[in-house]
N, C-alpha and C positions, 0 to 999 in steps of 0.2 A: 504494500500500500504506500510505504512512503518513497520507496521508488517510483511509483507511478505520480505522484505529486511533482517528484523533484522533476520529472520530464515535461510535466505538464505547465510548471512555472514557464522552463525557456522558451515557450512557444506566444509568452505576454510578451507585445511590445517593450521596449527600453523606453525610461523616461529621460527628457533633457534639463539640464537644471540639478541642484538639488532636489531630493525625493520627499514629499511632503509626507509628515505623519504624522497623525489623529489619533491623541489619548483621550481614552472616556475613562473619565474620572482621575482625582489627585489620591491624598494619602500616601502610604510607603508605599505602594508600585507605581501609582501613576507619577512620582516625583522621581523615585529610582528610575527609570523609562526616560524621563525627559531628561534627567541629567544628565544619560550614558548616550542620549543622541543627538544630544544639539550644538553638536562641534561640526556635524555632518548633516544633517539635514534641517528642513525647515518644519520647526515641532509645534504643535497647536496643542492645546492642554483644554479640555474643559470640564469641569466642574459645578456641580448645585450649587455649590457653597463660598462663602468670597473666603475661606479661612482653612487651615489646616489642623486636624485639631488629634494631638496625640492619646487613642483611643486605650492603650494600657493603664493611663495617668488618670482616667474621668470619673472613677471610683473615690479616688482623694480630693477630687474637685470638687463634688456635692458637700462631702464633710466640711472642705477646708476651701471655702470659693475665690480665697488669693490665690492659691495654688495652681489655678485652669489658666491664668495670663502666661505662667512658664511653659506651658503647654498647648500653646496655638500662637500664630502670626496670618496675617496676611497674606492669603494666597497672590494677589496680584504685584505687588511690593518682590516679592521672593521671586516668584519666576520669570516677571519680566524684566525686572532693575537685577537681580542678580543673578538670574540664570540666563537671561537673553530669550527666554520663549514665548512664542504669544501666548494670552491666556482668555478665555473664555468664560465669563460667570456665566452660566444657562444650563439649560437639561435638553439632554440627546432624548429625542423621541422619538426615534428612527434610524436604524441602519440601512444604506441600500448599497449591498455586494457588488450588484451589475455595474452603476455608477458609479461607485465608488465613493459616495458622500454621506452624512451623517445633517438627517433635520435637528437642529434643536430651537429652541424657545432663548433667547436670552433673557436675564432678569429682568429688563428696563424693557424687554421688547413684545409687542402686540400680536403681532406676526412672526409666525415659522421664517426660520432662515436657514441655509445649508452650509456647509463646511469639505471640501473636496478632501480626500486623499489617495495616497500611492499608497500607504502601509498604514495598519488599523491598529494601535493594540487597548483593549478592554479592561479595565482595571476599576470598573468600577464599585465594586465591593460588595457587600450585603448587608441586612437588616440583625436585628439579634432577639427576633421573637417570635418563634412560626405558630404562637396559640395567637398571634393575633393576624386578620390578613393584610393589616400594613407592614407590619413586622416591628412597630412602633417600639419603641425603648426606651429607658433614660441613656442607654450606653450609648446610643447612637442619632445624630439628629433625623427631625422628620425635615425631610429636604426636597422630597418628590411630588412635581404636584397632584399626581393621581392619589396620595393619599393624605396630601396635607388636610383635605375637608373633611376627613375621616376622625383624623385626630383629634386626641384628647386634650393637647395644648396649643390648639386652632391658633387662640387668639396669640401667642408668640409665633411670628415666621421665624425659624431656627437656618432659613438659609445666611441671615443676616450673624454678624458676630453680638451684635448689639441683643438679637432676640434669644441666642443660643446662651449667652449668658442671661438675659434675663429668664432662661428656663432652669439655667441650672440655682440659681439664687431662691427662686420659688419654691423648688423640692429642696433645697437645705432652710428656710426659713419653716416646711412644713416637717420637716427633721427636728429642727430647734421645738417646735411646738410637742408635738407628740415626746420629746425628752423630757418635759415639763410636767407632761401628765404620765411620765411611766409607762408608756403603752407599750401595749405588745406588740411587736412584728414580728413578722415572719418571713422566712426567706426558703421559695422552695427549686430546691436543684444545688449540690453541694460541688459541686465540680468546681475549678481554682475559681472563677466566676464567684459562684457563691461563698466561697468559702473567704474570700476577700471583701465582699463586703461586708459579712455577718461582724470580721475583725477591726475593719473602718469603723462602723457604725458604734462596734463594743468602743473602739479606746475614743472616738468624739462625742461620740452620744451616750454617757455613761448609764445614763437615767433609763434607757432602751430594756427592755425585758425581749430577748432575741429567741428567734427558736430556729433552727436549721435543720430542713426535712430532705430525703430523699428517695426513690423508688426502689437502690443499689442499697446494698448491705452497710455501706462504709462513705465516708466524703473521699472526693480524687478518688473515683471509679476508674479511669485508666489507667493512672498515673499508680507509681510503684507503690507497696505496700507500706513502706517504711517511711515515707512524703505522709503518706495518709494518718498513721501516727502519729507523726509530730504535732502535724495541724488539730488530729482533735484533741492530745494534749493540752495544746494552746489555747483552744477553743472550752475545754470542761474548766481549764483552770483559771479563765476568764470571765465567765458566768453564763456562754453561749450553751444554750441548751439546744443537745443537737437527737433526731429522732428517724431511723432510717429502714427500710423495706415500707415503706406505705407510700399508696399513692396518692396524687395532689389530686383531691377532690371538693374545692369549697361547696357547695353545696351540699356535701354529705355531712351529717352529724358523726359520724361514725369517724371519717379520718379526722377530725376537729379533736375527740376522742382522744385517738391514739396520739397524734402531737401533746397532747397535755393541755388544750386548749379547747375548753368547751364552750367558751361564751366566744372564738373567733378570736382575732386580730385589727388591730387597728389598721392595720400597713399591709401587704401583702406583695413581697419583689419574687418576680417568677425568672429563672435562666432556664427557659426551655429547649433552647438551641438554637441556630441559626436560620434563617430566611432567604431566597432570593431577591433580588432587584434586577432580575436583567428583564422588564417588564419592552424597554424599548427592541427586543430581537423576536427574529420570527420563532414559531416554535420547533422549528426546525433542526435547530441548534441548541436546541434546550432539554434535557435529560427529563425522564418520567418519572425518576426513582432518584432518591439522593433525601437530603434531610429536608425537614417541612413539606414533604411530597412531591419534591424534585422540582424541575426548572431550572437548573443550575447549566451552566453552558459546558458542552461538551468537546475536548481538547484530543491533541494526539501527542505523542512523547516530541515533536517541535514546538509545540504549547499553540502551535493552529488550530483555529477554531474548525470542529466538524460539524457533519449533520447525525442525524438517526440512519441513516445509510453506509452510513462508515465512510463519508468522500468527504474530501475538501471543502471546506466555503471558502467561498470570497475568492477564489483563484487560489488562495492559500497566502493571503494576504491579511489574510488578521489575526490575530494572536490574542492569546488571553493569558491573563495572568492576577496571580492573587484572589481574595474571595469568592469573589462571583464564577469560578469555576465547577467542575463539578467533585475535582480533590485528589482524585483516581482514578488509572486506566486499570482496567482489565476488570476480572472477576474477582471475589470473597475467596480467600485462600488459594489463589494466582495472580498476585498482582504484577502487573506490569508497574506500575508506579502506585503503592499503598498512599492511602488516603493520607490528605495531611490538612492539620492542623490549622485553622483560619486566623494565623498570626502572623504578625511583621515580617520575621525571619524569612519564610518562604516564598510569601509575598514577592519581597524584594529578591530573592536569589529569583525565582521564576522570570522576573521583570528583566534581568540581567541578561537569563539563556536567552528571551525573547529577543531582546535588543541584539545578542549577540547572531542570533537566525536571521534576523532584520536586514541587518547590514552584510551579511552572506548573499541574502537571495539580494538585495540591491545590485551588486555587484556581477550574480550573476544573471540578473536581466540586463545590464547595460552591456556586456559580453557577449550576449547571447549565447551563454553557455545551454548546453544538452541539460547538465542537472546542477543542480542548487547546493548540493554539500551538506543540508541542515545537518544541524548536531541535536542529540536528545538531550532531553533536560532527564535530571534522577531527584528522589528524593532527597534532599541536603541535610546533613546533622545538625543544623541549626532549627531544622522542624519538630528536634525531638529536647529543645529544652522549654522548659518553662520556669520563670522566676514570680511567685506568688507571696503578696506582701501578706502580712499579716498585723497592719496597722504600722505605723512608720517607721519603728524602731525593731521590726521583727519580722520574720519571713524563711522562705525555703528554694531553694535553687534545684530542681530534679532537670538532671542530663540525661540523653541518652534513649530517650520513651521513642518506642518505633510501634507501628499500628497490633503487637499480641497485648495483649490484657497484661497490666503488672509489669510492664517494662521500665529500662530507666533503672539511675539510682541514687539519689539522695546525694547530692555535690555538696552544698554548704545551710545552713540554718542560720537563726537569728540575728544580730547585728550584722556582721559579714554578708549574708544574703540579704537583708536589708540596705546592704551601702552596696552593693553589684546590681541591684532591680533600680537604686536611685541613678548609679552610673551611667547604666543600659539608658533613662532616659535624657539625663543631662546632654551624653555625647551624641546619641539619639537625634535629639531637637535641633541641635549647632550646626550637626553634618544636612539634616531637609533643610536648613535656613542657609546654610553656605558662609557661616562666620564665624567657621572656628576650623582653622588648619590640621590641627594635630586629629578634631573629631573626624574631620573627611576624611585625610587620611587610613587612620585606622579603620573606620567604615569598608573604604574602598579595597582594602586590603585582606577587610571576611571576608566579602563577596567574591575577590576577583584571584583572591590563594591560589595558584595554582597545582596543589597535592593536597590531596583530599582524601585523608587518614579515616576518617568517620562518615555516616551514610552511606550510598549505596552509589555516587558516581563514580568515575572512574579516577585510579590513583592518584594520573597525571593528567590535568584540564586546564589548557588555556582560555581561557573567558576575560 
């Protein structure tokens, strides 16, 4: 099959010029993406949102709402003043392959407009709530306008910086209230997700009567056994009462029950998993199966976007990379590429190979070479750490988690792991914003290692 692609590219015309290319959506892969090609081509970036907004950090933002300034900037200020790219406030409502251009909406504007391109890459991410059907969340803004009328905090647009902090000010002054009165909350789904805010909320919100439920025998259901310990540790000897094999049924009396809660919760925070947003592609390129009942865009080991036929889209000019894909090629217990992890790390390594396939096939359509050379992308060992706070001064570092159950193994704990998840975002934020040497740097130098001692690429990878 992917022989048959690479032959299929040299038969597209050569463009003249620089080759223009079209990222949907910013975040870590659409900023990774634009930064590894705009030395070479002509990059257009668009985005919902006028702001970049560091999504591992927004847990500390509700508790602590100084803390969310350190962790966002200006999308238009960053890419166009310091990265040289154009940039896009608006929403893609349409991809069209044949044409090659993408409609969207700008924020100021009345009317559809389009946007050409020679190379596509998709990065626009997902929602974190698939019990609801916008996918609405505190973790994530409502930014889309098919579901902004939906929503529960209408009257703030969150596409603006100005409305996304005035949503997050709202839910910490309704935090501050409920500390006041003792109230009970509950938090149901213990995975690092949960497990991280139950420990925010414990060390800001003292007065919180917390309960942490799950369906899974244990909190960090994937993640290695001895992660799981520590945290509920942390968690019994902090006052977080935690309750686990039941399912989340509010309407039942009976699981109200077994929580320890028979007169209910004041608060109720659900981590049910993840959602799609790639609401603007045909469905064509959209998976049936996958989490929250699939739609998730389906890729091949080039990170090309395919159909349900197993063939190319777009000529094989569009690439996908980070959330919004569908995680994993192959089959349950054959994987070609095991499912990974809807975080930074992979994200951005994906965005990388992409760029790196990009500028391959560039070269050989203006050649008119027979075939394209792609290179596969693999799982990266960066998809199998996770660093999960446990309020600011405490936390756990697990390396190592690969898609069997209990994988991974307990790296570092409390303070120490607490100052490596604060690291992770300090150098993190410097290197998207472009004003801190030593941060790019070292950034540039995970991604682009070339000996690759952990995961499953190959030893030696020039990228």
């Amino acid at each position: 099959m992917e022989d048959e692609a690479d032959d299929h590219f040299a038969q597209a015309p050569a463009t003249t010029g620089p080759s223009r290319v079209l990222i949907v959506g910013g975040g870590f892969a659409g900023l990774a993406a634009a930064r590894q090609l705009r030395r070479r081509f002509r990059v257009t970036l668009v985005d919902t949102k006028e702001y970049f907004e560091f999504t591992p950090g927004i847990m500390r933002a509700y508790c602590k709402p100084e803390s969310w300034q350190t962790i966002t900037f200006m999308y238009q200020h960053t890419i166009e003043k310091v990265w040289g790219i154009r940039f896009i406030w608006g929403e893609v409502t349409w991809l069209d392959s044949t044409l090659r251009s993408a409609t969207f909406k700008s924020m100021f504007g009345t009317e559809q407009d389009s946007v050409p391109y020679d190379f596509c890459i998709l990065a626009n991410g997902c929602n974190f709530n698939q019990l609801m059907e916008t996918g609405e969340s505190p973790w994530f803004p409502t930014v889309h306008e098919c579901n902004r009328e939906k929503s529960t905090t209408v009257h703030v647009d969150e596409r603006f910086y100005e409305g996304r902090r005035r949503r997050i000010l709202e839910e910490h002054f309704m935090l501050q209230h409920l500390n006041k009165q003792k109230a009970q909350v509950l938090i149901v789904g213990a995975g690092f997700m949960g497990v991280e805010w139950a420990c925010e909320l414990r060390h800001f919100f003292s007065g919180l009567r917390i309960t942490l439920t799950d369906f899974l025998p244990r909190c960090l259901g994937p993640l290695p056994e001895d992660a799981a310990r520590y945290c509920e540790s942390y968690m019994q000897s902090h006052g977080i009462r935690t309750q686990y094999g039941v399912k989340f049924d509010k309407d039942s009396h009976t699981f109200w029950s077994k929580v320890g809660l028979p007169g209910g919760a004041a608060k109720i925070y659900t981590f049910p998993g993840v959602k799609n947003s790639n609401y603007f592609l045909p469905k064509v390129v959209l998976s049936e199966r996958g989490p929250g009942g699939g739609g998730w865009i389906i890729f091949n080991k080039k990170l090309q976007v395919m159909d349900k036929h197993n063939k190319v889209w777009g000529d094989g000019r569009v690439f996908v990379v980070g959330d919004s894909n569908l995680g994993s090629i192959g089959e349950l217990s054959n994987w070609e590429i095991a499912p990974m992890p809807k975080t930074a790390y992979p994200a951005e390594q994906q965005a990388v190979h992409a760029c790196r396939n990009i500028c391959t096939l560039d070269t050989a359509l203006r050649n008119r070479a027979r075939t394209a050379g792609l290179r596969s992308t693999w799982h990266p060992w960066g998809a199998g750490i996770f660093a999960i706070s446990l309020g600011p001064g405490d936390g756990c570092v697990v390396v190592g988690v690969k898609d069997e159950k209990g994988s991974g193994c307990l790296w570092s704990t409390g303070t120490v792991a607490a100052a490596q998840k604060q690291l992770i975002e300090n150098t993190k934020m410097r290197h998207c914003r472009g004003d801190g040497l030593l941060a790019m740097v070292a950034w540039y130098l995970i991604h682009h290692w070339p000996i690759n001692l952990c995961g499953t690429g190959p030893l030696i990878s020039c990228i």
